[in-house]
C-alpha positions in Angstrom: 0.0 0.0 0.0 1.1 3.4 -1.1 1.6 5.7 2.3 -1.1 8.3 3.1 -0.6 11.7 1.3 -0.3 14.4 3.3 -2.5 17.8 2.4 -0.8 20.9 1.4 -1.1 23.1 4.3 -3.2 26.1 3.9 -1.8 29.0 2.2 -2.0 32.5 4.6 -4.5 33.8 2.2 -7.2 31.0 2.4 -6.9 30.9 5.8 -7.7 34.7 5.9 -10.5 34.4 3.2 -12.1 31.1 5.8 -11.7 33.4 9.1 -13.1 36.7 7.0 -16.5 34.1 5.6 -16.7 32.7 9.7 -16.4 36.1 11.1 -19.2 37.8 8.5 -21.6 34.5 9.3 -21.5 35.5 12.9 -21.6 38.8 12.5 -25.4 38.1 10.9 -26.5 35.8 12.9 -25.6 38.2 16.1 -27.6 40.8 13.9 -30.0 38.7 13.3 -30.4 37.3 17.3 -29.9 41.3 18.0 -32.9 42.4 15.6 -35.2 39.7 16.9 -34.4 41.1 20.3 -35.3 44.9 19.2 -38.4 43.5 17.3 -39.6 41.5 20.9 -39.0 44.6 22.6 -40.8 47.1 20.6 -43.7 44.8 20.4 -43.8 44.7 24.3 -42.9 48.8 24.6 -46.1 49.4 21.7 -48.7 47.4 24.0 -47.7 50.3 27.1 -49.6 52.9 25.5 -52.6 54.0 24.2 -51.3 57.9 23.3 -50.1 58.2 19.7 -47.2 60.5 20.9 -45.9 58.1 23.2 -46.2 55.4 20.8 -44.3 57.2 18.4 -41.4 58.4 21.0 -40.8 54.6 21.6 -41.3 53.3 18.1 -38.4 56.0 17.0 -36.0 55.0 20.1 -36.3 51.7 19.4 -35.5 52.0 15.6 -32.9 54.7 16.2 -31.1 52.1 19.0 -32.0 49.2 16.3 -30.5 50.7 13.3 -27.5 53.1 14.6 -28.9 56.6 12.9 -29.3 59.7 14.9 -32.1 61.2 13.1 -35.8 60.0 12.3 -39.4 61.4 12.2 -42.6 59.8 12.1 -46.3 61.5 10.2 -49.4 60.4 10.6 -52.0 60.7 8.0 -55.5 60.9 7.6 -56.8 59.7 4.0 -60.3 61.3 4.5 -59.0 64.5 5.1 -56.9 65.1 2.7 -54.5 67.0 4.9 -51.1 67.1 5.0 -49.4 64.4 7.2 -49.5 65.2 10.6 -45.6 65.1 12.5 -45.9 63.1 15.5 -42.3 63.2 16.6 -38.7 63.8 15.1 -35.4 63.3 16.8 -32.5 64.7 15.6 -34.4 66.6 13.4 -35.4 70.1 13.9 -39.3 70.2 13.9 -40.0 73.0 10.8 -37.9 70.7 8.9 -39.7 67.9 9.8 -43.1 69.4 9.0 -41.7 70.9 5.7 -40.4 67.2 4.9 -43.4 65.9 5.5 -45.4 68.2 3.5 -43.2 67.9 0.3 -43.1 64.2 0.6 -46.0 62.9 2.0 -48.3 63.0 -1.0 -45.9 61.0 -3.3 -45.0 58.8 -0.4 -48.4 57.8 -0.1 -48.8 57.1 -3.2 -45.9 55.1 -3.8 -46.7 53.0 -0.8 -50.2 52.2 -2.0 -48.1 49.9 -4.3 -45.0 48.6 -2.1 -44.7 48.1 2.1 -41.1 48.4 1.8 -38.6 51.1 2.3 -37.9 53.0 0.2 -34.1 54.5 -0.2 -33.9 58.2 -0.9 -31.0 57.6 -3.9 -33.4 55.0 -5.8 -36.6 57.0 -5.7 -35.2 60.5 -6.3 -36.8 60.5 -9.9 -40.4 60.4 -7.8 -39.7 62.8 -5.5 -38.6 65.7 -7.8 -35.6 67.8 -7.6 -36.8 69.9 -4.6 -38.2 67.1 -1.9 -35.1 64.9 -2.9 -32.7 68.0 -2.5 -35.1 69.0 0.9 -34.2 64.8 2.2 -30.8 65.2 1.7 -30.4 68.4 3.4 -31.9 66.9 6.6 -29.7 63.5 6.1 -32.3 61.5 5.3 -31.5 58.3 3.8 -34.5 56.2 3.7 -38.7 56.5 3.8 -41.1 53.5 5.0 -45.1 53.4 4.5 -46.6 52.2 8.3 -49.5 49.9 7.1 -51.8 47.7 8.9 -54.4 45.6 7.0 -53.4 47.3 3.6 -54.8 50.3 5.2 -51.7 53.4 4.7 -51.1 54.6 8.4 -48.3 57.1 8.3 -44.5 56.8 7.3 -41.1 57.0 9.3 -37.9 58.3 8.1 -34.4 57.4 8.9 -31.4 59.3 8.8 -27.9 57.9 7.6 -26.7 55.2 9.8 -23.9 56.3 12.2 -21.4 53.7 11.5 -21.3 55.3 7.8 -22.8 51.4 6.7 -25.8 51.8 4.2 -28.8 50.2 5.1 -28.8 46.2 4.0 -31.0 43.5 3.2 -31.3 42.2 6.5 -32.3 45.8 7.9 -35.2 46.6 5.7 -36.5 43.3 6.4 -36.4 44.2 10.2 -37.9 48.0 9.6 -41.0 46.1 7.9 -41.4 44.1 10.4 -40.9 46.8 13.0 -43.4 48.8 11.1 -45.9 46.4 10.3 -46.0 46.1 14.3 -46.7 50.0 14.4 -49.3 50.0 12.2 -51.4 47.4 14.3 -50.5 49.3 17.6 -51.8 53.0 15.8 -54.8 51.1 14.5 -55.5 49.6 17.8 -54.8 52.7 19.5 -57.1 54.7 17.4 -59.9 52.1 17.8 -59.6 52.0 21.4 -59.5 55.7 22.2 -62.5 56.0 19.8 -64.2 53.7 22.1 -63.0 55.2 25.2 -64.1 58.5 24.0 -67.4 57.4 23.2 -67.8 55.8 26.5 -66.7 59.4 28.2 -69.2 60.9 25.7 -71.9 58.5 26.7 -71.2 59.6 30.5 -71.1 63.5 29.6 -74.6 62.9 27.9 -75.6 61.2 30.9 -74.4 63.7 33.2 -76.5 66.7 30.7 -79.2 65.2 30.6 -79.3 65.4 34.5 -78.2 69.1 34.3 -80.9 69.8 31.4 -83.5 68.2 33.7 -82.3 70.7 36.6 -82.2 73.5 33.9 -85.9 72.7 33.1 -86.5 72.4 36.7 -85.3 75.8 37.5 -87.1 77.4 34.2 -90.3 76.0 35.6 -89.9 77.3 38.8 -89.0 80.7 38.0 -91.6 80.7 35.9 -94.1 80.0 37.9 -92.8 82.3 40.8 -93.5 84.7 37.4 -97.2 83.6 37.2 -98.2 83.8 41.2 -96.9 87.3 41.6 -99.7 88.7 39.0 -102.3 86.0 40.1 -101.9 87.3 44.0 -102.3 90.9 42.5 -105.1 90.0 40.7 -107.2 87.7 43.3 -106.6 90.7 45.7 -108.3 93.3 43.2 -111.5 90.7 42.8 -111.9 90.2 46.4 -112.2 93.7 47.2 -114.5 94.1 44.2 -116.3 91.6 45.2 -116.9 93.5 48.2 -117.7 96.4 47.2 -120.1 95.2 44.7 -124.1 95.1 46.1 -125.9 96.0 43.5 -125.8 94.4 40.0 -125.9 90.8 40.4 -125.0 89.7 37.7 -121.9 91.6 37.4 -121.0 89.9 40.8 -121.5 86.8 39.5 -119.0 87.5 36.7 -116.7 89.1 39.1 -117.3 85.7 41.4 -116.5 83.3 38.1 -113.1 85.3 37.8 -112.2 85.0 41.5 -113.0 80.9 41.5 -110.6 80.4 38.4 -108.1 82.4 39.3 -107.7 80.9 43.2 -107.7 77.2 40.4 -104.5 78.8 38.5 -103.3 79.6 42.0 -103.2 76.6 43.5 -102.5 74.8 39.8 -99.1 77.2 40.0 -98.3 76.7 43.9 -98.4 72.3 43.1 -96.2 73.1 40.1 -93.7 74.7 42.4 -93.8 72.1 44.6 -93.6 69.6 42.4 -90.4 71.7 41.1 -89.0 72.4 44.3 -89.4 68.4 45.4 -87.8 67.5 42.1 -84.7 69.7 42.4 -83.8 68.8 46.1 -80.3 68.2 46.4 -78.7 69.6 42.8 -76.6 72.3 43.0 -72.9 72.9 44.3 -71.7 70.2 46.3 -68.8 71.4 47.8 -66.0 69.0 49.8 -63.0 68.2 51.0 -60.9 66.2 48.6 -57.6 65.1 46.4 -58.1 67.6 43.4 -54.5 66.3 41.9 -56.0 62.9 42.1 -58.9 64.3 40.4 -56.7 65.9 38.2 -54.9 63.1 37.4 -58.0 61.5 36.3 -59.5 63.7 34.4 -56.2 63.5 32.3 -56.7 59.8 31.9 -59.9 59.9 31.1 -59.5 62.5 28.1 -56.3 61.5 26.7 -58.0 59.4 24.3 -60.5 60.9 22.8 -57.9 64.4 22.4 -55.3 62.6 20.7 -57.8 60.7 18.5 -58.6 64.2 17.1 -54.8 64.4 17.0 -53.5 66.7 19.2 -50.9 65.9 21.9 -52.4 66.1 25.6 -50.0 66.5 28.4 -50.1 66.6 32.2 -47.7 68.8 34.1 -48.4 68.5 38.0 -45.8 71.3 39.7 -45.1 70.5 43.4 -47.3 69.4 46.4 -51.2 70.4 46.0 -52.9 70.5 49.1 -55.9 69.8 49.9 -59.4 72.0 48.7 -62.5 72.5 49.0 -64.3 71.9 45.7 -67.5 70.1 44.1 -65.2 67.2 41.6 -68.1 66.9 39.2 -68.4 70.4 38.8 -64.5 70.8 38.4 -64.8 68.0 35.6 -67.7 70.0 33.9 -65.0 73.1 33.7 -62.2 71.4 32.8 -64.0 69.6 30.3 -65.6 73.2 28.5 -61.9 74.3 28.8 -60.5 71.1 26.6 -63.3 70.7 24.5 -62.9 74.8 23.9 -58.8 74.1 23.1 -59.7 71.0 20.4 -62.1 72.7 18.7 -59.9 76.5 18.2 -56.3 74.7 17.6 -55.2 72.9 14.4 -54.3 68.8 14.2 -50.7 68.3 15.6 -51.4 71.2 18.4 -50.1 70.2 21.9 -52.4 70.9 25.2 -50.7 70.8 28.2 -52.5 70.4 31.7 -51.0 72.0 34.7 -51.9 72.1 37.7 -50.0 74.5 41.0 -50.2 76.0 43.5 -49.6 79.9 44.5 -49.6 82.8 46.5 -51.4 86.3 46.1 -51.7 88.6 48.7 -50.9 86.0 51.0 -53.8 83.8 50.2 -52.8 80.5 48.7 -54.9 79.5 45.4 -54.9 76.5 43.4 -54.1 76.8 39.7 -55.2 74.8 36.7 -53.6 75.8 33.6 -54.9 74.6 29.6 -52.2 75.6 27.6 -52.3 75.5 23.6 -49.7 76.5 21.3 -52.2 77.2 18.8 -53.3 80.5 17.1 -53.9 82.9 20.2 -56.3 84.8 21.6 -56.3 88.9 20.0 -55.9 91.1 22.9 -59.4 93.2 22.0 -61.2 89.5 22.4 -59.8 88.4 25.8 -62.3 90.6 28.2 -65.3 88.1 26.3 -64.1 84.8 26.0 -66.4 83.9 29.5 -69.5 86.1 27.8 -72.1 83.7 27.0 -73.1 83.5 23.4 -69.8 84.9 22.5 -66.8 82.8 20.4 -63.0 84.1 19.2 -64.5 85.9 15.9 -67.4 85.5 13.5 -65.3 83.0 10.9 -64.1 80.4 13.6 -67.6 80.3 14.6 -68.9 79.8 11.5 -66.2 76.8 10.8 -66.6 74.9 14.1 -69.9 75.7 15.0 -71.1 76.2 18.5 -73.2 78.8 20.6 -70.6 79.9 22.4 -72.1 79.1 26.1 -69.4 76.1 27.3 -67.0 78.6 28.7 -69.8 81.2 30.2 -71.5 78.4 31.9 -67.9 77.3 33.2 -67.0 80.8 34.4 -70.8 80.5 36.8 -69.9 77.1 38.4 -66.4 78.4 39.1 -67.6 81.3 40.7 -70.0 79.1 42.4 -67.1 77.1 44.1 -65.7 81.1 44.8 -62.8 80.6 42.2 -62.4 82.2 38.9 -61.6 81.7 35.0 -58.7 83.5 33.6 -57.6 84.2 30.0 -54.6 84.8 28.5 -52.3 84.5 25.4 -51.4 86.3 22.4 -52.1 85.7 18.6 -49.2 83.4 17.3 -48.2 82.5 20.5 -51.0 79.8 22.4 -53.7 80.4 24.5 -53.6 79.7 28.2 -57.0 79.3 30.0 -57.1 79.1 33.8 -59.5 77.7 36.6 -58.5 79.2 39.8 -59.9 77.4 43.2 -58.9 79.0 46.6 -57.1 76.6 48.8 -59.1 75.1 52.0 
């Protein structure tokens, strides 16, 4: 038998070459086992909240983390609208640039993504874009656009700046970002289903809660109404009787005078059983004024509304400053305000405006008040307007009135229950610069 060859030892450059091939192989599958990670994570971080800011902040830190680029911004958009997209959130990314991205991209972003769910790389669909929205994306450093889409149905889109590392986006990344995007468009979809429902069930409660104040309204009306009729009935029943007796001679003027008398004591008494019907029926409605938490309350309220605000997408925040003491206060009545004051904010600010809630305490001529601030950074209030926000029937001018609709008594029936607690409603805020509307509650 002929001896066993021996192989050729490997030459330095085919080791290099094997070592180079192990070294990319684990390099994806760390990737890979790294990616998966990200994707469990954001799917765990998207089921935390129901607030389509929040979603978005942790939708971009993940991706940002997940695929090493400083910058990215994420629009939502409305297809019945036909508005520009709404920006949610950008990091790294100055927010007029992010808007004016938006608006110069949107349009044929949504209409290339009605036929793709992939990303789509600035460089390869510069032709569709045109000169100025490509030129616009590169300016800001972005590299790449993604459709959010749930069910077929076009959510939004996300953009990413260049990576950090210099590395262009591969393969095995886009496939992640669809992924991690396809999981954002269920959570949106799911978040704007569920705050529709929320905000229905609030809207139920409200209606509830009217319908008890309507029936207290009518109860009132009535009353003062017939405290209206008795005072001329008493007037007149008094007249009759002393006709009566002073009349002796013409009978049958007496009995006319006599017919009178007997149906006017039957409107009296009808009117003095309507007003205790009324008076019965209203028995306990009114202020109710207690001792209580009002930054629980507070804290409630917020909770309660942040649904149905950002379904009409604007941004609702709560800013708490310090330790609140204790108050005297009626809580449903402090709902009722601070629900005229949001409502008021939604309905005068554009999509994509940001409320803020804040609530503190302070000090004025050493009496200690507690303050609830509704801050907008929408269109302002002009300075010859502020003195009649609280006037009933009275709106910020003729054309917003005629856009949103409305009577204009929320905030004037707001400004009676706060003085009814002995606090106040302030306004303040300039045109341009946000509106701030205040209830102010004395301490206990």
């Amino acid at each position: 038998m002929e001896p066993a060859r021996k192989l050729p030892p490997p030459s330095d450059d085919a080791e290099k070459k094997s070592i180079k091939s192990r070294t990319g192989m684990l390099r994806l599958v760390v990737k890979r086992e790294q990616s998966l990670l990200s994707l469990i994570e954001l799917s765990h971080e998207l089921t935390l909240s129901l607030d389509f800011y929040e979603t978005a902040d942790l939708a971009l830190q993940n991706l940002m983390a997940q695929m090493g680029t400083p910058k990215a911004a994420v629009w939502i958009i409305r297809p019945e609208t036909d508005k520009e997209p709404i920006l949610l959130r950008s990091q790294g990314l100055r927010k007029p640039w992010a808007r004016a991205l938006g608006t110069a991209c949107g349009p044929k972003l949504a209409k290339i993504a009605a036929d793709s769910d992939m990303p789509l790389l600035v460089e390869e669909v510069a032709g569709e874009f045109g000169t100025a929205a490509t030129k616009l994306a590169e300016e800001c450093g972005i590299a790449l656009f993604a459709p959010i889409r749930a069910r077929k149905k076009l959510f939004g889109f996300i953009a990413l700046g260049h990576r950090g590392d210099g590395e262009p986006y591969g393969v095995v990344d886009l496939q992640v970002l669809s992924a991690s995007l396809g999981m954002l468009g269920v959570s949106l979809e799911n978040n704007g289903l569920y705050n529709r429902l929320l905000e229905k069930h609030r809207q139920l409660l409200a209606a509830n809660k009217n319908l008890e104040e309507l029936d207290r309204l009518k109860s009132e009306f009535l009353r003062n109404i017939n405290h209206e009729l008795r005072t001329p009935l008493t007037i007149i029943i008094a007249y009759l009787t002393f006709l009566l007796e002073q009349e002796d001679g013409d009978e049958q003027k007496r009995d006319f005078l006599s017919k009178i008398h007997e149906e006017s004591m039957k409107l009296k008494r009808l009117v003095e059983k309507l007003l205790d019907f009324s008076a019965m029926h209203n028995e306990g409605v009114g202020i109710q004024i207690e001792t209580g938490d009002l930054e629980g309350l507070v804290i409630s309220f917020h909770q309660e509304r942040l649904p149905g605000v950002a379904e009409t997408l604007h941004e609702f925040a709560l800013d708490i400053e310090g330790k609140i003491p204790m108050i005297r206060f009626d809580p449903h009545r402090v709902r009722q305000i601070l629900d005229a004051l949001v409502d008021n904010a939604i309905k005068f600010t554009p999509q994509g405006s940001k409320l803020t809630l804040r609530l503190r305490k302070e000090t004025a001529e050493e009496t200690t008040w507690i303050r609830i601030d509704l801050e907008d950074n929408g269109p302002g209030i002009p300075p010859e307007k502020l003195p009649h926000i609280f006037d009933a029937f009275r709106q910020g001018d003729g054309s917003s009135t005629r856009s949103v609709g409305g009577i204009g008594m929320g905030l004037a029936y707001a400004r009676q229950l706060a003085e009814n607690m002995g606090g106040r409603l302030e306004a303040g805020g300039e045109p341009g610069q946000g509106a701030v509307l205040s209830l102010i509650l004395p301490a206990a």
